[in-house]
C-alpha positions, 0 to 999 in steps of 0.5 A: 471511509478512507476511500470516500475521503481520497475521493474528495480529496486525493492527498495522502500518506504513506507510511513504510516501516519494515526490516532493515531499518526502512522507516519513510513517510509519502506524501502524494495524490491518490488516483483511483486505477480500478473500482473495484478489481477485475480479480476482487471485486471488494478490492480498489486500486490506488496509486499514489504520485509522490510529491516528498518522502519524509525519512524516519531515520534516527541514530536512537532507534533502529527499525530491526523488522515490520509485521510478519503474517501468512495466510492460513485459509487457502482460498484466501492466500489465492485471492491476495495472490491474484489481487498481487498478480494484478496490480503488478499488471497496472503498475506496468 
């Protein structure tokens, strides 16, 4: 559904929290890159133009780490390899 939306309209958000105390909101438009992926084809590439960053930063708390997970099926940790590998390529 997020997808169909973006089409409509590209505004988005992106929010980051991870480690180190990184906690930043987005705000930008979406253009669809490739749909679907060359390399997965359930898979479309977005890339969002930045307008504003919107800090998260705040003296009463501190972001100490983001989610941590790993693949455990093989198949599945090459394909998101691949995907990577490929959007690495589009970002230039």
């Amino acid at each position: 559904m997020s997808l169909h939306r973006l089409r409509a309209d590209p505004r988005c958000a992106l929010t980051v929290l991870a480690g180190g105390d990184v906690a930043f909101t987005t705000h930008g438009r979406s253009t669809v890159l490739q749909d679907p992926m060359t390399v997965a084809e359930s898979v479309v590439a977005i890339a969002i133009d930045v307008d504003a960053v919107q800090s998260h930063a705040d003296p009463r708390f501190a972001v100490d780490g983001g989610v941590r997970w790993r693949w455990v099926d093989a198949d599945a940790a090459e394909r998101d390899a691949a995907i990577h590998e490929a959007l690495r390529g589009l970002a230039g």
